[in-house]
gemmi code that builds the backbone of each chain (N, CA, C; Angstrom):
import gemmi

chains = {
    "A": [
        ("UNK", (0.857, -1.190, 0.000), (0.000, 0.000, 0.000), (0.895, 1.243, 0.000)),
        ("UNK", (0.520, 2.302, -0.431), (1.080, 3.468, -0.593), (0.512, 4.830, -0.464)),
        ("UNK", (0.633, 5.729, -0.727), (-0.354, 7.000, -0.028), (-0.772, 7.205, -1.351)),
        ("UNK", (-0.532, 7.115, -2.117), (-1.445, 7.590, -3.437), (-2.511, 6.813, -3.521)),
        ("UNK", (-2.151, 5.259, -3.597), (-3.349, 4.378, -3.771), (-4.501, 4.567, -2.270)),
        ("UNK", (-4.107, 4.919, -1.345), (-4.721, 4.938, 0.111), (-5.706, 6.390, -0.320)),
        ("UNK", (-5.087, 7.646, -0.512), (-5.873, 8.583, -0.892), (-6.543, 8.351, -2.234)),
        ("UNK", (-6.299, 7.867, -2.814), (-7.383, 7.292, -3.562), (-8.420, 6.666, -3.349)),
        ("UNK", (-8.146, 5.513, -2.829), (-9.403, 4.659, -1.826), (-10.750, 5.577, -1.189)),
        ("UNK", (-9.919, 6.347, -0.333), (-10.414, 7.590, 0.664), (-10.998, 7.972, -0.155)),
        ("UNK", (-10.637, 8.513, -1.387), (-11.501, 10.005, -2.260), (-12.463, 9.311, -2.853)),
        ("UNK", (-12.484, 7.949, -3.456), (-13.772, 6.492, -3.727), (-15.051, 6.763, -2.428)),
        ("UNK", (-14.551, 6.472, -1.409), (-15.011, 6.186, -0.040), (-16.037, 7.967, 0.250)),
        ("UNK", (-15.169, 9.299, -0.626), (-16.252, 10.480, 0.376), (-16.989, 10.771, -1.053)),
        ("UNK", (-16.375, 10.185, -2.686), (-17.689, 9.840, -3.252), (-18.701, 9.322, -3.345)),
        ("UNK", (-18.914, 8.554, -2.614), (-20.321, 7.263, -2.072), (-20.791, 8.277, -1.097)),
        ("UNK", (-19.568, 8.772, -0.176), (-20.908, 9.649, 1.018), (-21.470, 10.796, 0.343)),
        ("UNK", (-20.869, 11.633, -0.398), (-21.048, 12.446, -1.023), (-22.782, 12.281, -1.447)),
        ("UNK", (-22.517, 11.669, -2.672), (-23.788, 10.852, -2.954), (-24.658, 10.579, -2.346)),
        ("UNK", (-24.399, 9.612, -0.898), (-25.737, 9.157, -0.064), (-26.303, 10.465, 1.084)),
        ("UNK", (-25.152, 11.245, 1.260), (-25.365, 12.598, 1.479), (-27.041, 13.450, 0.737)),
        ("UNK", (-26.028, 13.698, -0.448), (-27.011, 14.317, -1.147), (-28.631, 13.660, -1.678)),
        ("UNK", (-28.730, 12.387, -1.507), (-29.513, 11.349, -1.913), (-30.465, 11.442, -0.568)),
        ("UNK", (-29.925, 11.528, 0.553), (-30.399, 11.797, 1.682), (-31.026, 13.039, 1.850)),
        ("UNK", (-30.110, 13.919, 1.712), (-30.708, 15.786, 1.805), (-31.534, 16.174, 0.793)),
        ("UNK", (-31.781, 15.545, 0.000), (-32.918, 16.228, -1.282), (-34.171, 15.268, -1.248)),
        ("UNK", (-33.291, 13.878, -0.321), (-35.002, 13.220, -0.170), (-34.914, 12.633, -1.602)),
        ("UNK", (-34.222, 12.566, -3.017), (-34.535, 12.322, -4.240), (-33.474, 12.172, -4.567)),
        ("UNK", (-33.138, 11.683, -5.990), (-31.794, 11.844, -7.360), (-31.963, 12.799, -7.863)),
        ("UNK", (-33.357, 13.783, -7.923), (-32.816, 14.835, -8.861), (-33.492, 15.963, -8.148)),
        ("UNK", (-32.266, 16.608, -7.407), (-32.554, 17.857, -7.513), (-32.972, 18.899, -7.887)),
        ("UNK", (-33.351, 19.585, -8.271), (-33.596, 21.131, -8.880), (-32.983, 20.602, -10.538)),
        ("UNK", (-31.619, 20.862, -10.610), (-31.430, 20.483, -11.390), (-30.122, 19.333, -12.137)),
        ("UNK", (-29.990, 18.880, -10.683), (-29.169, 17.602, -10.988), (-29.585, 16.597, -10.681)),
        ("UNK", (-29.226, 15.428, -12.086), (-29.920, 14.363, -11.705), (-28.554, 13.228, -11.462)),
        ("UNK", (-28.954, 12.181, -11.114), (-27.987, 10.978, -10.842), (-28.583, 9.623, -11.784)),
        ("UNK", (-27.834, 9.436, -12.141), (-27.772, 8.702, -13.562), (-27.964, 6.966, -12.738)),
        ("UNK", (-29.305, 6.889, -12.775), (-29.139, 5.063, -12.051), (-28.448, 3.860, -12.948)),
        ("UNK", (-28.177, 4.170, -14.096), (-27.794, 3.448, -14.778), (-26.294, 3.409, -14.761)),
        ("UNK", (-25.373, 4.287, -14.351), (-24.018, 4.301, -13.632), (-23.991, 3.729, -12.298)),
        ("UNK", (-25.032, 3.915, -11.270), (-24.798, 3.706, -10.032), (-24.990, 1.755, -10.218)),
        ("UNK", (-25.841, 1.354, -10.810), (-26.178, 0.190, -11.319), (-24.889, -0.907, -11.774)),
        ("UNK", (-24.279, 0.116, -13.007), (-23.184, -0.495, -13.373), (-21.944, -0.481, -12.474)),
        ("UNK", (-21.935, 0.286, -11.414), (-20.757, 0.395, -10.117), (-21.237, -0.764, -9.497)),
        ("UNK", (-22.727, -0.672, -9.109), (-22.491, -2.088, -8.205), (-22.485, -3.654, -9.306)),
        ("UNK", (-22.789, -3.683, -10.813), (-21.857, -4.628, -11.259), (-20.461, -4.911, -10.867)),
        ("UNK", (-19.589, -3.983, -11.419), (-18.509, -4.139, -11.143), (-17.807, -4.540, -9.999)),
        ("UNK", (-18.296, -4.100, -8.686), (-18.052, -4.209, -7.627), (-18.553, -6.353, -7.319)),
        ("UNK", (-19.578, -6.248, -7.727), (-19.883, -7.794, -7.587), (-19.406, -8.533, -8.043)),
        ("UNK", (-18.707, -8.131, -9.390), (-17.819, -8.880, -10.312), (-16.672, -8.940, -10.246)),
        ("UNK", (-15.816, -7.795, -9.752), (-14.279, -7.764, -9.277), (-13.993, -8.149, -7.980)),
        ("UNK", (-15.115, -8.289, -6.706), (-14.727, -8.853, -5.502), (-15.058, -10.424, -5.249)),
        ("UNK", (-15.249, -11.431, -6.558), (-15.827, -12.386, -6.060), (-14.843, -13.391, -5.615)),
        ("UNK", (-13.232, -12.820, -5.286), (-12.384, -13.519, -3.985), (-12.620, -12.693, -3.127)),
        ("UNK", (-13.910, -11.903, -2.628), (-13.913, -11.629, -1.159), (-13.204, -12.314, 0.087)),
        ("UNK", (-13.821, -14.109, -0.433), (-13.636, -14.731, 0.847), (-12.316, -15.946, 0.383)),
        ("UNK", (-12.112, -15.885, -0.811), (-10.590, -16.984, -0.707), (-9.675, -15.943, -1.359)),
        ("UNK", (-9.512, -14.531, -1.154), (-8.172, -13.690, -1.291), (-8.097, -12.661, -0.375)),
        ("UNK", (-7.547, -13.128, 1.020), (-7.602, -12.310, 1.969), (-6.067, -12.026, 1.818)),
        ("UNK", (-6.245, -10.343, 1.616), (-5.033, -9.431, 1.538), (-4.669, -8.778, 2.256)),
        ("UNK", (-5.464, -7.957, 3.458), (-5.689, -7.125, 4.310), (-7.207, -6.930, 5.200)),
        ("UNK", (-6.542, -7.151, 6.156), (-8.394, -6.133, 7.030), (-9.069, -5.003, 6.173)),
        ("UNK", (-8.472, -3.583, 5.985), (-8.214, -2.802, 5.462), (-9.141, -3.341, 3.893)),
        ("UNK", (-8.302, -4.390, 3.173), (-8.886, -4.627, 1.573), (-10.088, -5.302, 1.754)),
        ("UNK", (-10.284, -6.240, 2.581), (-11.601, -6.843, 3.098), (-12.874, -6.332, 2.978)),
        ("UNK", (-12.453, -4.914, 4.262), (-13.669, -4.001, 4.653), (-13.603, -3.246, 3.499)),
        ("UNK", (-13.129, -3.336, 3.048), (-13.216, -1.922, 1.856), (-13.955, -2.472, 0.916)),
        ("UNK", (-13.642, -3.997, 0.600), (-14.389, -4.883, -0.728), (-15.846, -4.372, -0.331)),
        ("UNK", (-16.127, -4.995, 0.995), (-17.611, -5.352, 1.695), (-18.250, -3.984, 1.371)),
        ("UNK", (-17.713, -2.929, 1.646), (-18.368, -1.201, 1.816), (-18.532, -1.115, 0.833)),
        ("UNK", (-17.643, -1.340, -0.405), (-17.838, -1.118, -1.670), (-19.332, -1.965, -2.383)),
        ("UNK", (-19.378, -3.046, -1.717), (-20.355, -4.077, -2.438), (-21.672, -3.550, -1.465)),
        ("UNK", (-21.393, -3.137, -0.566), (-22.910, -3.010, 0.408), (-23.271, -1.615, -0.049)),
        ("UNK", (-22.360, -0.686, -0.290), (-22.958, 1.076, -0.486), (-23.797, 0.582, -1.879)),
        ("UNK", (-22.780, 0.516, -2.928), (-23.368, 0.321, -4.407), (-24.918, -0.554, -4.101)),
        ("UNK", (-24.858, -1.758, -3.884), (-26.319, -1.763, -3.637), (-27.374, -1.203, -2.996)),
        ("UNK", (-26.411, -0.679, -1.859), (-27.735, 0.071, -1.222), (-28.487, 1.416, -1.966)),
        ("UNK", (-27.036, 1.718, -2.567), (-27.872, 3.357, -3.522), (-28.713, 2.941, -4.907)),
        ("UNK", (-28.248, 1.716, -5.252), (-29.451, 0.867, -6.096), (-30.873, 0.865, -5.587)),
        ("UNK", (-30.746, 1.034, -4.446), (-31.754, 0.127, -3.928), (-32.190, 1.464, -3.563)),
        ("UNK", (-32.034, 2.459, -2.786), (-32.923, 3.676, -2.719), (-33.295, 4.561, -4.234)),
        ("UNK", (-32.307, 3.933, -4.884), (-32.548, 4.726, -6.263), (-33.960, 4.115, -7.158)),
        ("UNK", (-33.835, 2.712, -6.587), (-34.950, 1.829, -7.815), (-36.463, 1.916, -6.458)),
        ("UNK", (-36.106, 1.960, -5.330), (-37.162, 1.601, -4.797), (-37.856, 2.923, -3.715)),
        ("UNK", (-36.708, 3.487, -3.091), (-36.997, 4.430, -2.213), (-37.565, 5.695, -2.849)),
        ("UNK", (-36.289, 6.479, -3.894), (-36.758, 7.175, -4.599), (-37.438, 7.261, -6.030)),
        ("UNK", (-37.652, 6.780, -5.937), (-38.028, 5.944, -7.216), (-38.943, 6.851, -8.076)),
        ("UNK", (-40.055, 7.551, -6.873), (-40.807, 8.937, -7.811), (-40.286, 9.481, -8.473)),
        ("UNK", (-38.974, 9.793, -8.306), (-37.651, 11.045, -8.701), (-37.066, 10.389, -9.733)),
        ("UNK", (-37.130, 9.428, -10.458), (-36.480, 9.254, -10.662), (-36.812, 9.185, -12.323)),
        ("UNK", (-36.182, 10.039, -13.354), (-36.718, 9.969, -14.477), (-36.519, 9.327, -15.611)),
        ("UNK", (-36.617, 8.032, -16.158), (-35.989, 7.458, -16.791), (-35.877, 7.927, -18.280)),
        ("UNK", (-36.189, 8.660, -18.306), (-36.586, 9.461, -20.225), (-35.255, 10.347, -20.238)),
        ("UNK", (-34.658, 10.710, -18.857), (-33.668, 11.286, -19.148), (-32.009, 10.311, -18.772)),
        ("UNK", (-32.124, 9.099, -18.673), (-31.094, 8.454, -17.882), (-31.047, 7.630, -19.347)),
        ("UNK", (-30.726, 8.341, -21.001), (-31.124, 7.658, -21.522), (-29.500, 6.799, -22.779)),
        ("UNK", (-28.639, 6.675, -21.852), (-27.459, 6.443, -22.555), (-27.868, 4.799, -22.416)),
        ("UNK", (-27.207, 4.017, -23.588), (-27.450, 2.598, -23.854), (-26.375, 2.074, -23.226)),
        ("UNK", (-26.778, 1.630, -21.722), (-25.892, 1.072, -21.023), (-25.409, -0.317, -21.209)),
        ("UNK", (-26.093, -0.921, -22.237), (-26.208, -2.573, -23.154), (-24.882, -2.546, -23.798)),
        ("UNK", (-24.772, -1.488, -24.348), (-23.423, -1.260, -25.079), (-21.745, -1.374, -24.438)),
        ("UNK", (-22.101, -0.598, -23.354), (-21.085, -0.557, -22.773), (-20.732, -1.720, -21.902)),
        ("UNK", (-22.222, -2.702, -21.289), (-21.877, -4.074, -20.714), (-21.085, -5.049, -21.992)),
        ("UNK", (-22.225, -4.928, -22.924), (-21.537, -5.593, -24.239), (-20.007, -5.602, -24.538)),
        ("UNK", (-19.622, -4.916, -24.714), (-18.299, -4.039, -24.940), (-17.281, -4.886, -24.287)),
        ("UNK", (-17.547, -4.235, -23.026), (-16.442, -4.867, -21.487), (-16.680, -6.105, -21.664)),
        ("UNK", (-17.734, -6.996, -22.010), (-18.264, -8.158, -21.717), (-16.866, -8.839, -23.271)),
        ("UNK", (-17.323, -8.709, -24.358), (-16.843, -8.776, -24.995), (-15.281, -8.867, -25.032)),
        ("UNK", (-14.913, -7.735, -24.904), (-13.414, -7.363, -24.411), (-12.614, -8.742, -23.443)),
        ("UNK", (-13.282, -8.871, -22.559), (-12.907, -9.542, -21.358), (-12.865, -10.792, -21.983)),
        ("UNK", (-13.977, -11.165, -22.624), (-13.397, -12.723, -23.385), (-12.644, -13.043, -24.214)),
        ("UNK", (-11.883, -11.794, -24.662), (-10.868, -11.784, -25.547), (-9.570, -11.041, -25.094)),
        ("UNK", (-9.535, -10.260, -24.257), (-7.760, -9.430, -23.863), (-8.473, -9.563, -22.411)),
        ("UNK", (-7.490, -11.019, -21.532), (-7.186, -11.302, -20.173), (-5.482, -12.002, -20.084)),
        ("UNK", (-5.657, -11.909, -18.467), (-4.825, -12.750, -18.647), (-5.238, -14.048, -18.092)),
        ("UNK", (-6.042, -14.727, -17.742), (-6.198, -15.869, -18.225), (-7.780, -15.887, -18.118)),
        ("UNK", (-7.671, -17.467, -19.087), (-9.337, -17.472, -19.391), (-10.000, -18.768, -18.475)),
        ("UNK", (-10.349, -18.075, -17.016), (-11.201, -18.856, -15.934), (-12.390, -17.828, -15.882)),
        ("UNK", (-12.820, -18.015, -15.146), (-14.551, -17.638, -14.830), (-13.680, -16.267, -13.593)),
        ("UNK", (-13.556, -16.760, -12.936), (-13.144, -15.665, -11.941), (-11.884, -14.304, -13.009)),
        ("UNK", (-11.153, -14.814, -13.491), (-10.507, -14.026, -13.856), (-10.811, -13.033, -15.173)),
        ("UNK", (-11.977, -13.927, -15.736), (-12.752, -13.348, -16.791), (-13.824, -11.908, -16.261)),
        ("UNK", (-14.503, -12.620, -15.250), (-15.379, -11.390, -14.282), (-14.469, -10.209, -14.164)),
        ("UNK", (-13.083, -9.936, -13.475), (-12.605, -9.500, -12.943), (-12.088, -8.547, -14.034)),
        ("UNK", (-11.850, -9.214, -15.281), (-11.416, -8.180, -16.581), (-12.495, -7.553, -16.749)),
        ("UNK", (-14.519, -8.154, -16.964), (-14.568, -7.866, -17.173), (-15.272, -6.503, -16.399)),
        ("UNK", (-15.370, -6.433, -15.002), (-15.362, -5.477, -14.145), (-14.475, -4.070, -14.047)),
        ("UNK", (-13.204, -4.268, -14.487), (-12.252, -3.446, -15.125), (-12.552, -2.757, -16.173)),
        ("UNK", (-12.760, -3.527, -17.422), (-13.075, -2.444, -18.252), (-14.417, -1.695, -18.350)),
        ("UNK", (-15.493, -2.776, -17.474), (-17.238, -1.612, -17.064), (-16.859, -0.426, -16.706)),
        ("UNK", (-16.006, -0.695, -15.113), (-16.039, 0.425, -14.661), (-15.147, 1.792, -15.200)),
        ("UNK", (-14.198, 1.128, -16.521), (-13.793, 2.681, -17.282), (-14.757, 3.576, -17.602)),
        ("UNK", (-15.692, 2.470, -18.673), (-16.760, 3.099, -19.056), (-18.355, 3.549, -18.070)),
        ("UNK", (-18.384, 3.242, -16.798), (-19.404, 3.092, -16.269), (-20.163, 4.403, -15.588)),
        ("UNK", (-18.948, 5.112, -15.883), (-19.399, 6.994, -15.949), (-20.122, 7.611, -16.853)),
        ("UNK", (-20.073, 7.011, -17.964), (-21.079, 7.599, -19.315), (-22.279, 7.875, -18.647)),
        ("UNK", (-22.844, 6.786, -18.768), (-24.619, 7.394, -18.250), (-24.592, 8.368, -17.991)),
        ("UNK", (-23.699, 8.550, -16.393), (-24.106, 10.029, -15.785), (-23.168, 11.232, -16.452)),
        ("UNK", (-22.558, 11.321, -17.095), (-21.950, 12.348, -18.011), (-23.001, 12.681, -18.938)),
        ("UNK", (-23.349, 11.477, -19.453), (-24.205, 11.979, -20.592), (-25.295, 12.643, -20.426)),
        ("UNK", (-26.069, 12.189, -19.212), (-27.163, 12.935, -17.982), (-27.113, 14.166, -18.233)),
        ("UNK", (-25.795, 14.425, -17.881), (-25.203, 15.963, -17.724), (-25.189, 17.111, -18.903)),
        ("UNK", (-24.529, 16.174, -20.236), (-25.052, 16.815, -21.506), (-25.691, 17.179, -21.767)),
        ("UNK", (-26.755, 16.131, -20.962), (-28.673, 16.478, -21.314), (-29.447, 17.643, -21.140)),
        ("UNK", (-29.159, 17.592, -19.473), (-29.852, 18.105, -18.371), (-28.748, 19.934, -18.271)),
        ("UNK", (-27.531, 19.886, -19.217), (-26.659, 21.272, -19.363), (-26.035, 21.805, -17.951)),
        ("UNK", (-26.808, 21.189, -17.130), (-26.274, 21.524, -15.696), (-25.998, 20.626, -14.502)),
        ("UNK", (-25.725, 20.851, -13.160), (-25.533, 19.763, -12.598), (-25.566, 21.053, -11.106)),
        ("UNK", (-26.386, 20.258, -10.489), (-26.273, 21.058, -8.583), (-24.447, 20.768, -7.880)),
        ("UNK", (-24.072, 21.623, -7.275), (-22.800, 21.578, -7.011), (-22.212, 20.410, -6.400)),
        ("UNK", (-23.122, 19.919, -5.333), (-23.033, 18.838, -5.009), (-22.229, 17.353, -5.894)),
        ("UNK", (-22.953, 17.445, -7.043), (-23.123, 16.319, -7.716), (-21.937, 16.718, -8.600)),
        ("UNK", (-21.142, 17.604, -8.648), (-20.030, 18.493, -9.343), (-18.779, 17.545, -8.701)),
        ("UNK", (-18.937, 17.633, -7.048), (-17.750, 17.227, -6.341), (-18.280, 15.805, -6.109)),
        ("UNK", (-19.121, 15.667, -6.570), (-19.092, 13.700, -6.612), (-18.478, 13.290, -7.646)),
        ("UNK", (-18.558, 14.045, -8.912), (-18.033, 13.459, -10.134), (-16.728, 13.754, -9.224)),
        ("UNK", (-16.150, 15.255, -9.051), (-14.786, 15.345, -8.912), (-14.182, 14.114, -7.998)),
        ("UNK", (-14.492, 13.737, -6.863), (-14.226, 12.844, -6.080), (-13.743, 11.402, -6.981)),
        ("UNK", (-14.899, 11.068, -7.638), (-14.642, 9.983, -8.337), (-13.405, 9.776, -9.574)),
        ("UNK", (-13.685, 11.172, -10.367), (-12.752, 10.979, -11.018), (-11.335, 10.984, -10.362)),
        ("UNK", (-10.849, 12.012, -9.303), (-9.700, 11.897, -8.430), (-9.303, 10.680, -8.178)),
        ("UNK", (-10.054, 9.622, -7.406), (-10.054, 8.413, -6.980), (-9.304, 7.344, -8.134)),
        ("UNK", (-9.162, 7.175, -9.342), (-8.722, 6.816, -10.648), (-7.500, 7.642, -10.703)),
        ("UNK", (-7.941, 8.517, -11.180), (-6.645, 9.706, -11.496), (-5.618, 9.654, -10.398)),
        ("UNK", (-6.194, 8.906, -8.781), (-4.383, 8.687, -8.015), (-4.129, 7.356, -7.921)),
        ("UNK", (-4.913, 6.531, -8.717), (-4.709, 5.599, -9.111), (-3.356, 5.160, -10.373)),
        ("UNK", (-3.607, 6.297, -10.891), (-2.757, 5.840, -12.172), (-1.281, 6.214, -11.610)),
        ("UNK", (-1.305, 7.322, -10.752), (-0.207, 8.065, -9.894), (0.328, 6.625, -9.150)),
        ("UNK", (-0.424, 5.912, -8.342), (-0.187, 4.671, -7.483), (0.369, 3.832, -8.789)),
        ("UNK", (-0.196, 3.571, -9.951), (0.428, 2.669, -10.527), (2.304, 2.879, -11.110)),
        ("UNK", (2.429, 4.031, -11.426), (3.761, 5.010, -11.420), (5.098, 4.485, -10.253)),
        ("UNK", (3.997, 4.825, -9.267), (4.706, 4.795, -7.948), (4.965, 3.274, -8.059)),
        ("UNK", (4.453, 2.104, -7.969), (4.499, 0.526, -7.953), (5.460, 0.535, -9.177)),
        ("UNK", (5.288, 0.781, -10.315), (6.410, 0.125, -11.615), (7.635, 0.794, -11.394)),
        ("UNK", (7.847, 1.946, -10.855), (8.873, 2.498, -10.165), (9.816, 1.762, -9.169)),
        ("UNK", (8.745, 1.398, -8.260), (9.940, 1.085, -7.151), (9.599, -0.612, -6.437)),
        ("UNK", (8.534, -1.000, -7.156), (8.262, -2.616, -7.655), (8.090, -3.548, -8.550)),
        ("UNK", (8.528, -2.742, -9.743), (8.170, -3.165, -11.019), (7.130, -3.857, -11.189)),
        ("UNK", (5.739, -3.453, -10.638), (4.525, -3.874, -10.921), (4.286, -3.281, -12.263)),
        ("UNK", (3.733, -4.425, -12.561), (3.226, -4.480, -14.316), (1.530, -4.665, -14.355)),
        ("UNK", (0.487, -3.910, -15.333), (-0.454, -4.838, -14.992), (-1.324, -4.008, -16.217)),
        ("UNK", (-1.193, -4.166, -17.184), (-1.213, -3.506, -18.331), (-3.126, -2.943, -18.861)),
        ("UNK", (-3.933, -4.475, -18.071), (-5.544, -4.206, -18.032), (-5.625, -3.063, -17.727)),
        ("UNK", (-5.409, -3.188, -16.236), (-6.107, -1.822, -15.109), (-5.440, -0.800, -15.626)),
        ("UNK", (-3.638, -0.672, -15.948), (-3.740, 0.336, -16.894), (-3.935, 1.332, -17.585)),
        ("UNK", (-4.165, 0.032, -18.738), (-4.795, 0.807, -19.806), (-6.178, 1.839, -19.667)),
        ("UNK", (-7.099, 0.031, -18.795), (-8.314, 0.672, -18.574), (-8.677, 2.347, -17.525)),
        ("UNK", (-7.949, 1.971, -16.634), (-7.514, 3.465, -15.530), (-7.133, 4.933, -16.842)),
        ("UNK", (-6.429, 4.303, -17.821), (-6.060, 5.710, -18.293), (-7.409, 6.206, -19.082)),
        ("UNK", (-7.830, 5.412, -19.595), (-9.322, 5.647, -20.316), (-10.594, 6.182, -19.142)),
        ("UNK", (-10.507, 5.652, -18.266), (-11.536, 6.234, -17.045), (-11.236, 7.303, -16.664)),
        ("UNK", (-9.643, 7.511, -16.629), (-9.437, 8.856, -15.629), (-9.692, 9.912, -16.771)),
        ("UNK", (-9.100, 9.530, -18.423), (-9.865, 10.564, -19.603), (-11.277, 11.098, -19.952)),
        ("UNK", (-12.180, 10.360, -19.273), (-13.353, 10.367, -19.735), (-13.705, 11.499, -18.811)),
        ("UNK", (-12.946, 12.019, -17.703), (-13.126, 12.888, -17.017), (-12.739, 14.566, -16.750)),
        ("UNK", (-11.622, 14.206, -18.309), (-11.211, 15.184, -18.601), (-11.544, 17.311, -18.356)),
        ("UNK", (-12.819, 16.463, -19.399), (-13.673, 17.388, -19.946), (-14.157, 18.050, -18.497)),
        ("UNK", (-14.816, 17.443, -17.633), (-15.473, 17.519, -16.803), (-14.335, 18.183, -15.715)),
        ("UNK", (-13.562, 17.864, -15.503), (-11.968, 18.280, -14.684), (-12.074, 20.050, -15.127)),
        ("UNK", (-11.864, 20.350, -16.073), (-11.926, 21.270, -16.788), (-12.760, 22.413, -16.638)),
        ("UNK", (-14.084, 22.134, -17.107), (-15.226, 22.931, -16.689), (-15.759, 23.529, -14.816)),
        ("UNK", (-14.671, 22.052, -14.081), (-15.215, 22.283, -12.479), (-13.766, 23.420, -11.999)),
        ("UNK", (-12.398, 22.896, -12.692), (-11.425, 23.351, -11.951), (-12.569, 25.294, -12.567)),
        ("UNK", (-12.366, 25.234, -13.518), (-12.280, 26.895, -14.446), (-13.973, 26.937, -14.030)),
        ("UNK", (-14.530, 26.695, -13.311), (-16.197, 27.710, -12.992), (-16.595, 27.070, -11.628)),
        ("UNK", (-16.815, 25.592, -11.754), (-17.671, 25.217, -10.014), (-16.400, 25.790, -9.141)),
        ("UNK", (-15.281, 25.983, -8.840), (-13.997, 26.164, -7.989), (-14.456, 27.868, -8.201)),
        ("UNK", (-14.625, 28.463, -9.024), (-14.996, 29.813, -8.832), (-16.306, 30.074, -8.442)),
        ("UNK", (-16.951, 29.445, -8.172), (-18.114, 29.953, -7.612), (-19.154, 30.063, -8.205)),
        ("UNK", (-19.042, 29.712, -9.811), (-19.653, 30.113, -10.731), (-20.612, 28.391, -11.133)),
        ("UNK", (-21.944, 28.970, -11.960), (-22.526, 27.698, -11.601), (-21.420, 26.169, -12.442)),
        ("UNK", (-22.312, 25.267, -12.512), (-21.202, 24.189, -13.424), (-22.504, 24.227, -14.683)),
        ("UNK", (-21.999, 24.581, -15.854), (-22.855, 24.679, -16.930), (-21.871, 24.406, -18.223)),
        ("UNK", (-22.486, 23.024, -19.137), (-22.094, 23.010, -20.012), (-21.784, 24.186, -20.941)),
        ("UNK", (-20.728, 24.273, -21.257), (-21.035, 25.147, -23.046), (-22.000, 25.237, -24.200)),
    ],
    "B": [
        ("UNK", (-0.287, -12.780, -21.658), (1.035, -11.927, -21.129), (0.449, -11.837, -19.553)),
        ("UNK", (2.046, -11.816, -19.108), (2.315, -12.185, -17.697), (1.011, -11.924, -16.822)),
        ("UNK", (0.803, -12.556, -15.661), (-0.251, -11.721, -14.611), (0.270, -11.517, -13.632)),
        ("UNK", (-0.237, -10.680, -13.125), (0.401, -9.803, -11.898), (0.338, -10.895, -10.781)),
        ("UNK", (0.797, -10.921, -9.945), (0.478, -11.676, -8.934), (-0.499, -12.036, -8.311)),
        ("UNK", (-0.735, -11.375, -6.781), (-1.915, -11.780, -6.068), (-2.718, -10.396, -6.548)),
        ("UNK", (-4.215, -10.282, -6.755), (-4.751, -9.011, -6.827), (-4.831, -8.645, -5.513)),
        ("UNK", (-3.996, -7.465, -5.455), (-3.890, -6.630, -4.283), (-4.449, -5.221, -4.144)),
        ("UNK", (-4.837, -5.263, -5.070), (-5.797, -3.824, -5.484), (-7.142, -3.743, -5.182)),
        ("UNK", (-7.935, -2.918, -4.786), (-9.272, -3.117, -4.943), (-9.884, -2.510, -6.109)),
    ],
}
model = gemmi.Model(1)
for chain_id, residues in chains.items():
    chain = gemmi.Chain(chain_id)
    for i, (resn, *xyz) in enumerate(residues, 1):
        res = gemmi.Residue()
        res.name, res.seqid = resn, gemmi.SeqId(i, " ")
        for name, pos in zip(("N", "CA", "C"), xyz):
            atom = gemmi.Atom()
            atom.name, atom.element = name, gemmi.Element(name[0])
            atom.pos, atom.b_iso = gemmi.Position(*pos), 0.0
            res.add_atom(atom)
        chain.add_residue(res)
    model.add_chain(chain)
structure = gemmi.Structure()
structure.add_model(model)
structure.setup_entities()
């Protein structure tokens, strides 16, 4: 473990509160005028079900354990207030990116660029490359909807951070462990890009005070 | 091509 990958974890960990925060304080997913894309939160808790399924025969740490479990219990639970609690709020005419595609895709991918071809290790690729892509929905939300409540500004930011000191952690490991691991990667550099745009618009207007509004 | 060892990542 290392402090990049650890503050990373952390900045994962106050995007979920962030979220159940705001999910909590508005009573709803869509605010005034930000909405939360269930079809991302959906595909997080794929991934999460699919990349931890050595919960219980790859014990690495206390620490990696509890973190698997939080990860697998939040994601469902915000499923679960999203599909059932709030569910009035919740507009599906606008949550309207083809999330088929992007399972397809990863799904696809994974049965063809792993490193090996078992059932567990297949999940695990293909959980990796979902969760590059598993931000679309709610980006695209954002395209939609031109705006986003501030809140939901520093959830993206959180999340994307969380990746982005990821790739920093991976630097740090091929550096001074010659960890190699070319999936996560690749896939990390494509997730932390997709956030680019969005990096951009929050550092230069939500950080000033100014609302967060597409161009 | 090679695999990393134990997944130690979350």
């Amino acid at each position: 473990m290392n402090l990049f990958r650890l503050v990373a974890d952390l900045m994962h960990l106050v995007s979920i509160f962030i979220l159940l925060l705001k999910m909590q304080k508005t009573r709803s997913v869509a605010g005034r005028c930000s909405r939360i894309s269930f079809k991302t939160q959906a595909l997080y808790a794929t991934v999460f079900l699919t990349r931890y399924t050595d919960l219980f025969a790859n014990f690495q740490s206390l620490y990696n354990t509890t973190m698997k479990v939080f990860f697998i219990a939040s994601s469902l639970y915000i499923v679960f207030l999203m599909k059932f609690k709030f569910k009035a709020t919740n507009d599906p005419r606008l949550d309207t990116f083809k999330a088929q595609y992007v399972v397809g895709g990863a799904a696809a991918l994974a049965l063809i660029v792993n490193y090996a071809f078992t059932v567990q290790e297949v999940l695990w690729t293909f959980s990796i490359y979902l969760e590059a892509v598993a931000i679309l929905p709610q980006l695209f939300m954002l395209t939609k909807t031109g705006e986003a409540e501030v809140i939901t500004t520093h959830y993206l930011f959180a999340l994307g951070t969380y990746r982005g000191l990821y790739l920093v952690n991976w630097i740090y490991r091929y550096w001074t462990e010659y960890y190699v691991d070319w999936i996560v990667w690749i896939a990390g550099a494509v997730q932390t890009g997709l956030y680019c745009d969005f990096f951009y618009i929050y550092f230069t207007k939500v950080l000033k005070g100014a609302k967060f509004e597409l161009p | 091509s090679s695999a990393p060892a134990a997944k130690d990542e979350l």
